[in-house]
C-alpha positions as CSV (number, residue, x, y, z in Angstrom):
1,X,12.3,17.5,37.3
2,X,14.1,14.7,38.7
3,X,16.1,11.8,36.8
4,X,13.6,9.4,36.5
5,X,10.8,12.0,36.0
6,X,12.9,13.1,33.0
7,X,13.2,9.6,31.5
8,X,9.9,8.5,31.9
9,X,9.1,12.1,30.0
10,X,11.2,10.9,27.0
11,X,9.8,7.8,26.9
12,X,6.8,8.9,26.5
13,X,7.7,11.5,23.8
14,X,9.6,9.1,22.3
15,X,6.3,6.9,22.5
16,X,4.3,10.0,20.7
17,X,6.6,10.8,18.1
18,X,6.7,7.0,16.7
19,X,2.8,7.3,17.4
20,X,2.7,10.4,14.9
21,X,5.2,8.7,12.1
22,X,3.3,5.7,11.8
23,X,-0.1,6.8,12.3
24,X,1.3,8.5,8.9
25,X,3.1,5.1,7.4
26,X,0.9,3.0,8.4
27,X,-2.2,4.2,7.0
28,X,-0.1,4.6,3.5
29,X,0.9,1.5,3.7
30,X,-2.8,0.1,4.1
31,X,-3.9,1.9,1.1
32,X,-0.8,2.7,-1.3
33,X,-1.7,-0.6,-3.2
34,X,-5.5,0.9,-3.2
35,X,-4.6,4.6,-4.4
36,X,-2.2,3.1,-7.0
37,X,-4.8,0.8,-8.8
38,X,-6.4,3.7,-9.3
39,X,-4.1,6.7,-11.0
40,X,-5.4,7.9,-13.6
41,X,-1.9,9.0,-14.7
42,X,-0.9,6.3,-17.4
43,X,2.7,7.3,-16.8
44,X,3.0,5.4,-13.4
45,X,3.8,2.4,-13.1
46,X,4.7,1.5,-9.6
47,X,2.9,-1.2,-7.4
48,X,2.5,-1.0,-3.4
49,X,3.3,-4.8,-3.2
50,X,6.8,-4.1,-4.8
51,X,7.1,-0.6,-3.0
52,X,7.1,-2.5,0.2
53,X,8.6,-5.5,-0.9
54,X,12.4,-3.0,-1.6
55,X,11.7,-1.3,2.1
56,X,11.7,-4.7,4.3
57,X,14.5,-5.7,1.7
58,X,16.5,-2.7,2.2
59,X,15.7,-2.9,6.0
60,X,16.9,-6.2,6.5
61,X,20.1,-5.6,4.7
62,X,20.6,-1.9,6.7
63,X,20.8,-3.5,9.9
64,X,24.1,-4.9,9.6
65,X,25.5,-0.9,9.3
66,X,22.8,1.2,11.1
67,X,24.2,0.7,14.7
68,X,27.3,2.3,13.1
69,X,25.7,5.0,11.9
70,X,23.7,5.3,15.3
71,X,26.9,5.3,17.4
72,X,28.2,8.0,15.1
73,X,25.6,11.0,14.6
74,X,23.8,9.7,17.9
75,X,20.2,8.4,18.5
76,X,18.7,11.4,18.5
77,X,19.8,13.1,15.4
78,X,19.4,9.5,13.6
79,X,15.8,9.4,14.7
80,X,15.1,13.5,13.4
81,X,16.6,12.4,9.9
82,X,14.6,8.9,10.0
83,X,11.7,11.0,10.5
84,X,12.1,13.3,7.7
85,X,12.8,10.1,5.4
86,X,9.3,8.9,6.0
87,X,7.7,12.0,5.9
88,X,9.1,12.1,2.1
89,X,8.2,9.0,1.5
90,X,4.9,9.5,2.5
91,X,5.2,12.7,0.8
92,X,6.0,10.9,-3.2
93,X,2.0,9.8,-3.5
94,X,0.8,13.8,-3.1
95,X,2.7,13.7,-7.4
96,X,3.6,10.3,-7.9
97,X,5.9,9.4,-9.9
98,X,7.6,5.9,-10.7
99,X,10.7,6.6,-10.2
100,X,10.6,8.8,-7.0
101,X,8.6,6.1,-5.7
102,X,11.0,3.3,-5.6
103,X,14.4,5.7,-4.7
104,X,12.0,7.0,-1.7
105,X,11.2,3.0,-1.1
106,X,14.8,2.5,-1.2
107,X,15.8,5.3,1.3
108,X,12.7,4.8,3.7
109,X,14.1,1.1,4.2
110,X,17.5,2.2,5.3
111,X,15.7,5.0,7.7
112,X,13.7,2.2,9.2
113,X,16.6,0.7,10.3
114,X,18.1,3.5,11.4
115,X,15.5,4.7,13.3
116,X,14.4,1.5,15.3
117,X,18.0,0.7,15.9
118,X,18.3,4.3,17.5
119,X,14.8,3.8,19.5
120,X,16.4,0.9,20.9
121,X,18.8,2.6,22.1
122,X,16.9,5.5,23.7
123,X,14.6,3.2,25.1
124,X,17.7,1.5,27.3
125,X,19.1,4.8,27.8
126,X,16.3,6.0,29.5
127,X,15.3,2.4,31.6
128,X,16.8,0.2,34.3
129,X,16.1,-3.1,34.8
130,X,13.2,-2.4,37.2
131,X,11.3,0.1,35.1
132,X,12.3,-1.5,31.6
133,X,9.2,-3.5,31.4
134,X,7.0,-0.7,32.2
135,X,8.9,1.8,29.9
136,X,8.5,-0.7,26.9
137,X,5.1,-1.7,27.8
138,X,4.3,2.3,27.7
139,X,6.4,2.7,23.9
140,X,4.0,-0.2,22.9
141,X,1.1,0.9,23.5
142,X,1.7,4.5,22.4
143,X,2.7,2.7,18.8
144,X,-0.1,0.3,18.4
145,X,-2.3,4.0,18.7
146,X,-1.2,4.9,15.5
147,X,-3.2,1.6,13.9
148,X,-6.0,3.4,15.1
149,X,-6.5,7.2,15.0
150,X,-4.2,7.1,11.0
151,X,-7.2,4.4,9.8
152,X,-9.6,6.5,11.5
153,X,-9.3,9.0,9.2
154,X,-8.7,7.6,6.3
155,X,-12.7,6.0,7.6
156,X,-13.8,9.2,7.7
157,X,-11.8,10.8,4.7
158,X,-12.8,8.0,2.1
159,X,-16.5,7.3,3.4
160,X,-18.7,6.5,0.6
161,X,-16.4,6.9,-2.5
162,X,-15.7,3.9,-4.7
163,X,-12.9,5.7,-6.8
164,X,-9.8,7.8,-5.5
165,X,-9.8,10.9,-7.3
166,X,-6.6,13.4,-7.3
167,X,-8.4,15.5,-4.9
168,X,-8.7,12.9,-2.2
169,X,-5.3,11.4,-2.8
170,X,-3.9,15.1,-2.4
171,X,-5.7,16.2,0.7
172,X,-5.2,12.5,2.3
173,X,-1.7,12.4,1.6
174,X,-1.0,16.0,2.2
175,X,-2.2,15.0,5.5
176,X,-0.1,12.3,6.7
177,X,2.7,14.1,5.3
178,X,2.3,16.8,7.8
179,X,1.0,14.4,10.4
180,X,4.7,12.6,10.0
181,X,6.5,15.7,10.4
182,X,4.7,16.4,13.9
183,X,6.2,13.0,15.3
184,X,9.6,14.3,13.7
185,X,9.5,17.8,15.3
186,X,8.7,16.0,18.3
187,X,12.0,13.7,18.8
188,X,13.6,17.4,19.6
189,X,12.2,17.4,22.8
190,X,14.0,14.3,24.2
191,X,16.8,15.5,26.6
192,X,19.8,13.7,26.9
193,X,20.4,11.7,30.0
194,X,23.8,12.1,32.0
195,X,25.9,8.9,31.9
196,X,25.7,7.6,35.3
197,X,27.4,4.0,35.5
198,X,30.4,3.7,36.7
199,X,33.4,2.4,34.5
200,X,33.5,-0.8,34.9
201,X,29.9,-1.5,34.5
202,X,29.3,-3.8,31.4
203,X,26.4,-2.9,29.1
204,X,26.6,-4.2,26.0
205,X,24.1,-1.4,24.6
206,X,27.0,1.5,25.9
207,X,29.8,-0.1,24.6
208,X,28.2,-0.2,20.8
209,X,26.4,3.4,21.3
210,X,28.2,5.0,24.0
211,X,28.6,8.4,23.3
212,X,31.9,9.1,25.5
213,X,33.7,6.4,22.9
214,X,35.4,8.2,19.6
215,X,33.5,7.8,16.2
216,X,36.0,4.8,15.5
217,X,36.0,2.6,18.6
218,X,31.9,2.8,18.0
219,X,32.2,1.7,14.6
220,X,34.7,-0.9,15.8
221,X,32.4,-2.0,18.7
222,X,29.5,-1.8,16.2
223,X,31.3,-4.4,13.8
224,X,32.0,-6.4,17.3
225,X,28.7,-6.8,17.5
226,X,28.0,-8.0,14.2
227,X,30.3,-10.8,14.2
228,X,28.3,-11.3,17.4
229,X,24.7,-11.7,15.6
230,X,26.6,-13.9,13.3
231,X,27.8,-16.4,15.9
232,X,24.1,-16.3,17.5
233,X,22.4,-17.0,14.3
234,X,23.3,-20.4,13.9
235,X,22.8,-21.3,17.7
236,X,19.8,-23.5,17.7
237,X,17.2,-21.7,19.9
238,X,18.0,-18.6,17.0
239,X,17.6,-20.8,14.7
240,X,14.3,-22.8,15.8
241,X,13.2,-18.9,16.8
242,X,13.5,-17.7,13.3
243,X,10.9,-20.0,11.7
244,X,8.5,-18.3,14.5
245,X,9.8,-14.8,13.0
246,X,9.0,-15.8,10.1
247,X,6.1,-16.3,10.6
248,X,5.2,-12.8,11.8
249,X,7.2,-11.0,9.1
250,X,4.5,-12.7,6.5
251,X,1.6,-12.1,8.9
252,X,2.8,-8.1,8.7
253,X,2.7,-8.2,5.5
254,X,-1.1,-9.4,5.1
255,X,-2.3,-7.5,7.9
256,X,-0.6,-4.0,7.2
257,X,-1.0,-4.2,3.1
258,X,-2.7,-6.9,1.4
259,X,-5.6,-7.8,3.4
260,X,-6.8,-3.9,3.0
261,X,-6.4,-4.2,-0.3
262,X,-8.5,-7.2,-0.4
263,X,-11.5,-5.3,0.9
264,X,-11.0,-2.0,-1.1
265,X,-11.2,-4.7,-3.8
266,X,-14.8,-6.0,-3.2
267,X,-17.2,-5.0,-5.2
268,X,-19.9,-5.9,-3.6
269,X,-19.2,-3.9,-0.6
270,X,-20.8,-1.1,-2.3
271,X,-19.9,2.3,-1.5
272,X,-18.0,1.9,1.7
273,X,-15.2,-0.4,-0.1
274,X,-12.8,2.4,-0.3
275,X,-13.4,3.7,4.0
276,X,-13.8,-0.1,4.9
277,X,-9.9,-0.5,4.7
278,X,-9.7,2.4,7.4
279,X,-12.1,0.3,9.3
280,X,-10.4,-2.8,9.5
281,X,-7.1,-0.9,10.2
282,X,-8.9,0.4,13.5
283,X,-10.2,-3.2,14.3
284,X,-6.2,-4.1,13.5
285,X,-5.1,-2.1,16.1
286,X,-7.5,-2.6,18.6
287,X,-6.8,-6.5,18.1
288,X,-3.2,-5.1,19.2
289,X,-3.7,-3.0,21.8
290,X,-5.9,-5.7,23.6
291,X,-3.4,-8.4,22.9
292,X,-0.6,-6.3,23.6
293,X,-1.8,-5.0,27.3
294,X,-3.1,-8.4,27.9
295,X,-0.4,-10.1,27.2
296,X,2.9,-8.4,27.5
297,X,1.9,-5.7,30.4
298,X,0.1,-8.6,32.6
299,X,2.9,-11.4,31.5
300,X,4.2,-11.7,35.2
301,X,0.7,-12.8,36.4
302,X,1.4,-15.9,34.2
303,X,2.2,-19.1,36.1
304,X,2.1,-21.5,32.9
305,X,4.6,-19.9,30.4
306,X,4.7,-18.4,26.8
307,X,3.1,-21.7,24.9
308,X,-0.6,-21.1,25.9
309,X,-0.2,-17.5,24.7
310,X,1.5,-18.7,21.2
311,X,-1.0,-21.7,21.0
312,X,-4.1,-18.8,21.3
313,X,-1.9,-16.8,19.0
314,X,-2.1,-19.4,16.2
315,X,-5.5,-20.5,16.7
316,X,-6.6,-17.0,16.6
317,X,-4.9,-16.8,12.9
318,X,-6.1,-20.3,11.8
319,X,-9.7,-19.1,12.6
320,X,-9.1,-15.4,11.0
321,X,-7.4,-17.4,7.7
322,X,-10.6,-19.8,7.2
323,X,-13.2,-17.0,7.5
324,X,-11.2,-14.6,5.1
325,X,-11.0,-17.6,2.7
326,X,-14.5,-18.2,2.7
327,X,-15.3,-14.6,3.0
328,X,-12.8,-13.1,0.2
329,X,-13.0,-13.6,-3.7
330,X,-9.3,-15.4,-4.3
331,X,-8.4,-12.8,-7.3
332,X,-8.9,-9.9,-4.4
333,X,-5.0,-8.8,-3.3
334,X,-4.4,-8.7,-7.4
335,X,-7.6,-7.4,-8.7
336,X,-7.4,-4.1,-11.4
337,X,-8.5,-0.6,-10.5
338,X,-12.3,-1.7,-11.0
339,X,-12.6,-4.1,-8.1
340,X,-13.7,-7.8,-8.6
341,X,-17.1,-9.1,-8.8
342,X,-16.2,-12.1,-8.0
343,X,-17.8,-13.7,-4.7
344,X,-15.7,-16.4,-2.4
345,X,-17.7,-19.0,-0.8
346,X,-20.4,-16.8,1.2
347,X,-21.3,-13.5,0.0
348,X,-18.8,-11.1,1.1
349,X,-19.8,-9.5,4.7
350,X,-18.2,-6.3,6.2
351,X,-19.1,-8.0,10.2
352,X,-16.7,-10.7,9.0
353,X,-14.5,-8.5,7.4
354,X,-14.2,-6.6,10.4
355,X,-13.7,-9.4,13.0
356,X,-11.0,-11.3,10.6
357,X,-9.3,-7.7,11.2
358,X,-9.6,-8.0,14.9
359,X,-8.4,-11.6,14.9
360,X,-5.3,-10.9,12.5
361,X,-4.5,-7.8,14.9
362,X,-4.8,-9.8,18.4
363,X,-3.0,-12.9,17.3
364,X,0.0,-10.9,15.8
365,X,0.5,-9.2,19.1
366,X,0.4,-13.1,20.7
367,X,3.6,-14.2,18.9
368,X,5.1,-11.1,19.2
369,X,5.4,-10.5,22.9
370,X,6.0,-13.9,23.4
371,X,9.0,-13.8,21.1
372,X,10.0,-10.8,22.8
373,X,9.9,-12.1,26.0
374,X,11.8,-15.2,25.3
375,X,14.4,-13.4,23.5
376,X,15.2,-11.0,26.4
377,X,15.2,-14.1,28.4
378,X,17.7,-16.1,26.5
379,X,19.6,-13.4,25.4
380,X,20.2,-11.1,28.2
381,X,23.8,-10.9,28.0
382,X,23.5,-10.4,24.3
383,X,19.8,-8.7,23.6
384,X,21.5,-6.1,20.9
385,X,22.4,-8.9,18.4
386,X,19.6,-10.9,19.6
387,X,16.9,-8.3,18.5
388,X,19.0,-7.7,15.3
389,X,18.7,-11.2,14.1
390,X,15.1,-10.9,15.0
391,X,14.2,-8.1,13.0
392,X,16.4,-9.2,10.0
393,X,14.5,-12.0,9.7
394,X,11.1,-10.7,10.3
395,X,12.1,-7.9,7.7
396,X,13.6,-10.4,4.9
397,X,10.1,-12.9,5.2
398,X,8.3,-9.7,5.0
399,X,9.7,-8.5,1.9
400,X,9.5,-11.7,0.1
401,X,5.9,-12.1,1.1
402,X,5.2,-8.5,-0.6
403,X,7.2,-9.7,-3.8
404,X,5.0,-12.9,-4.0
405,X,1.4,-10.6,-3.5
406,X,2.1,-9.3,-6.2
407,X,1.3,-12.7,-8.3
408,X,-0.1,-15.0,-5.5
409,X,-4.2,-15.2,-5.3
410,X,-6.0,-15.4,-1.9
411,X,-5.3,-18.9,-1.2
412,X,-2.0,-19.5,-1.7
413,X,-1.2,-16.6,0.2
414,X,-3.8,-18.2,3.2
415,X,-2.2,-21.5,2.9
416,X,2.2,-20.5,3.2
417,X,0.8,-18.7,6.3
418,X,-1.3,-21.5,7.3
419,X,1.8,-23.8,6.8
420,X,5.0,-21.9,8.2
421,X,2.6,-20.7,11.2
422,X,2.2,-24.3,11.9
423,X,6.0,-25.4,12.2
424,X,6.7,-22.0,13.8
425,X,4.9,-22.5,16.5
426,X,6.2,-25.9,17.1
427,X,9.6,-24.3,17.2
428,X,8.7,-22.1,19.6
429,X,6.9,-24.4,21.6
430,X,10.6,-26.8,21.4
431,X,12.5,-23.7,22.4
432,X,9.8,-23.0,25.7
433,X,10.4,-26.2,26.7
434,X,14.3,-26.0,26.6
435,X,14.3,-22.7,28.6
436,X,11.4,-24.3,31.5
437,X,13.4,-27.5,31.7
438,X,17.0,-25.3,32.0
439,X,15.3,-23.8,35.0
440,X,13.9,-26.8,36.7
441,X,17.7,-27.4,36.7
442,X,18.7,-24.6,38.7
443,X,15.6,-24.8,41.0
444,X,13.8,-21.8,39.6
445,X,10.2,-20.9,39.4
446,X,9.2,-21.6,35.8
447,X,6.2,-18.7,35.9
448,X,9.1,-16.3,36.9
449,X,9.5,-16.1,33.3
């Protein structure tokens, strides 16, 4: 097999495995609140909201230190014991208990880190700067599958039940356990690529995570780059940029735990509560798939720049926001193990259910490839800290916005989205305009972008 047959090969596993992992986490994510509410096993106390609330808290903080460990033990490696992290996390709900809940919450958000900092890396590794954008469009939309086929069975799995018993919880969670550990397995068949670049070349990814560097220089090189992602925070594109991120670290939150609680929640849903939140998970990730191909594989056709995309993006959300707030009773995302009776402002409708899915799904994928795109744009000489800011802050707004659902009805929940999506996309939309006006300056073609 030649070179670039053998990197497009590990993209794609490396595409797969994540596919496996969080086909697994995801779909425990969308229902851990659910299954929680209702253990019958009086010595648990543990809530989803809070569960997620210490990963993306933990996450956030284990960036600083997990291209260090990275440049230590090696992508690779780090990915195969990321893996096996989640699969045990996954793992806790087959017996839960309270406290192996929260220390598996605690490890899982240092794995995350961990492992995305390491895909990263694998992802440059195994890319040039002509087939980066089709290798990352590829890892994209190899991910976003795992929205689908993980709520698909869940769909299936809970189809006309209106209480989790032990014996669906087991055989569910037994289930994703083993599905995780496929995508962990599969990491092993990533071969290693052969440094190539000659010694002078400068790649800031290399000099953090090069492997022919001893374990101190890497760690000295990682703290480098640190001090690096400090000075870039308080630039003012990064920091216009981060009200945009966070923005999407509260949207991940609803989307990927408290909206499918909401509709496990409804009563009057009947007998296809419990499988609706499978359901909406599929329309989720179809919303991101669509969006995501649209959007960040076809971006080049553009010839008016990232605003109209972000503008759709939030219009999409304001229109998914006022139907679930008409559609949703407002006690839903904190409602006890026996649903709510309660009705919103319309009776409660699985069609609009299902298309507030869809919308949530294909605006989210809007903001983020835009806010990709225009970080690898203004960052290209500095992409490693630029990505680590942006995932700090996404993780941080997503862990307070799991704290808060833990206390917040519907509306208030609707309405802090409604109002930081607002003035995020004006900063984005002042940032767009810096970066199109810096090219008219040096002549170039604004839609190149």
């Amino acid at each position: 097999m030649s070179s670039e047959g053998k990197k497009l090969f590990n993209i794609i596993i490396l595409g797969v495995s994540f596919m496996f992992i969080f086909t697994a986490f995801q779909s425990c994510g969308n229902i851990a609140q659910t299954v929680i509410t209702n253990l019958n096993n009086t010595d648990f106390h543990g809530s989803g909201y809070t569960s997620m609330s210490i990963i993306y808290g933990v996450l956030s903080a284990s960036n600083l230190i997990s291209p260090s460990l990275v440049a230590v033990v090696g992508p690779q490696f780090s990915m195969v014991v990321s893996g096996v992290f989640y699969s045990l996390y996954i793992a806790v709900f087959i017996q839960p208990t309270t406290w192996a809940f929260y220390t598996a919450s605690v490890l899982i958000g240092i794995a995350a880190a961990v492992l995305w900092t390491a895909q990263g890396n694998c992802l440059t590794e195994n890319s040039d700067e002509n087939t980066i954008g089709r290798n990352s469009g590829i890892f994209w939309a190899l991910l976003q599958f795992s929205l689908i086929f993980g709520n698909l069975y869940i769909y299936f799995a809970w189809q006309g039940k209106t209480h989790i018993s032990e014996s669906d919880r087991r055989t569910v969670f037994i289930a994703l356990t083993v599905i995780s550990l496929v995508g962990t397995v599969l990491f092993f068949l990533i071969r290693k690529q052969e440094d190539t670049k000659a010694p002078g070349d400068d790649d800031s990814t290399n000099e953090i995570l090069g492997e022919s560097l001893s374990a101190r220089n890497k760690m000295m090189r990682a703290v480098a780059a640190f001090k690096k992602s400090i000075t870039l925070t308080f630039t003012k594109e990064m920091l216009l940029l981060s009200v945009t991120t966070a923005y999407t670290g509260l949207v991940l939150t609803f989307f990927s735990g408290v909206y499918g609680t909401c509709i496990g929640a409804v009563n009057r849903f009947g007998s296809e509560e419990k499988s609706l939140i499978g359901l909406s998970g599929i329309f989720i990730g179809v919303g991101e798939i669509l969006g995501g191909g649209i959007f960040g594989l076809l971006s080049k056709r553009s010839r008016s720049g990232r605003n109209p995309v972000v503008m759709l993006g939030i219009l999409v959300h304001f229109i998914a926001f006022y139907l679930i707030f008409f559609n949703m009773p407002n006690d839903a995302p904190i409602a006890p193990m026996e649903g709510t009776d309660q009705v919103a402002y319309m009776t409660p409708s699985k069609e609009v259910a299902m298309l507030c899915s869809f919308l949530l799904g294909l605006g989210d994928s809007c903001f983020n490839t835009q806010l990709l795109s225009i970080l690898g744009f203004l960052y290209s000489e500095d992409s490693a800290p630029a990505f680590a800011i942006f995932k700090f802050v996404q993780s941080i707004c997503a862990a307070v916005a799991y704290f808060y659902s833990n206390y917040f009805l519907l509306q208030w929940q609707l309405l802090i989205m409604v109002l930081v999506g607002f003035f995020g996309t004006i900063t984005f939309f002042t940032v767009e305009w810096g970066a199109a006006a810096a090219l008219a300056a040096r002549g170039s073609d604004y839609s190149s972008i």
